[in-house]
C-alpha positions in Angstrom: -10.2 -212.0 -61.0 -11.0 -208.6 -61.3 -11.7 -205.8 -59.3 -14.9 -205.4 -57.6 -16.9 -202.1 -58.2 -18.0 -201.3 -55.2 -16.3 -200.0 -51.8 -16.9 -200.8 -48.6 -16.8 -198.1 -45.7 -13.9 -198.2 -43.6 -14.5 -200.8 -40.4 -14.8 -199.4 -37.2 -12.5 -200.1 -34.3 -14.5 -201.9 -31.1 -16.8 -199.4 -29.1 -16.5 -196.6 -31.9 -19.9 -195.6 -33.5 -21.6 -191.9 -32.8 -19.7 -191.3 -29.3 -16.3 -191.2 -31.4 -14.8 -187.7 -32.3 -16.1 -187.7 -35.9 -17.5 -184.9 -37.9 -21.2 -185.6 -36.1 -22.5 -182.9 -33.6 -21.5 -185.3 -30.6 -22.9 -182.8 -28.6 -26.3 -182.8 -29.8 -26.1 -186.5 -29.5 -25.0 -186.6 -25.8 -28.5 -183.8 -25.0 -30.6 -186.4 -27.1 -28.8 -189.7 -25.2 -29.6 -187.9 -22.2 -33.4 -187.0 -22.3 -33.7 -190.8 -23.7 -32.7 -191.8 -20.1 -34.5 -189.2 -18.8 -38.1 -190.2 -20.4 -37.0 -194.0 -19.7 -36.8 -193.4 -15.9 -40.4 -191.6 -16.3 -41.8 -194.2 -18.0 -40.3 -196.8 -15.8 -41.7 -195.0 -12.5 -45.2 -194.6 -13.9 -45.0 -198.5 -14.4 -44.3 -199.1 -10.7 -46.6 -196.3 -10.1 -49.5 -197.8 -11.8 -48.7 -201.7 -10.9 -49.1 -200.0 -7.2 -52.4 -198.5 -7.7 -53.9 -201.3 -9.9 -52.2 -204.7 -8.4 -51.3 -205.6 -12.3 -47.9 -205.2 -13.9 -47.4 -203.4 -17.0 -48.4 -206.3 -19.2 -51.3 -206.7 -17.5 -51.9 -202.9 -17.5 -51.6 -202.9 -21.3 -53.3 -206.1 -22.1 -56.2 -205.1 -19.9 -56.4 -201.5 -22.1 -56.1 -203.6 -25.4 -59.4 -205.4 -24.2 -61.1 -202.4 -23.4 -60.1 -200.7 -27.0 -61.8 -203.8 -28.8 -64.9 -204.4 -26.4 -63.6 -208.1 -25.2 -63.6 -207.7 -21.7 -66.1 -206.3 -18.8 
């Protein structure tokens, strides 16, 4: 047989990706991680906020604005 033409990357060890020590700005990526769990606790409060007020869950909450966007509901 002969050799392929192409080259694969070198594989990873288990758990490495962008939090390894590699030529990426790792600390860029840990600001960016962070406001990601920042804005996913706001968003998760304003669920629990708004299933409060209303008495519907989130998929209610969005289901219910889908019907008011195309006129199916009251």
């Amino acid at each position: 047989m002969t050799e392929p033409q192409f080259r694969y990357e070198p594989l990873e060890k288990f758990g490495e990706g962008l939090t390894t020590r590699r030529p990426w700005n790792t600390r860029a990526l840990e600001g960016v991680e962070r406001l990601n769990g920042r804005v996913a606790m706001l968003g998760f409060a304003a669920a629990l906020i708004g299933e409060w007020l209303s008495g519907h869950g989130p998929a209610d909450q969005v289901l219910a604005l889908v019907r008011w966007y195309l006129g199916w509901g009251t």
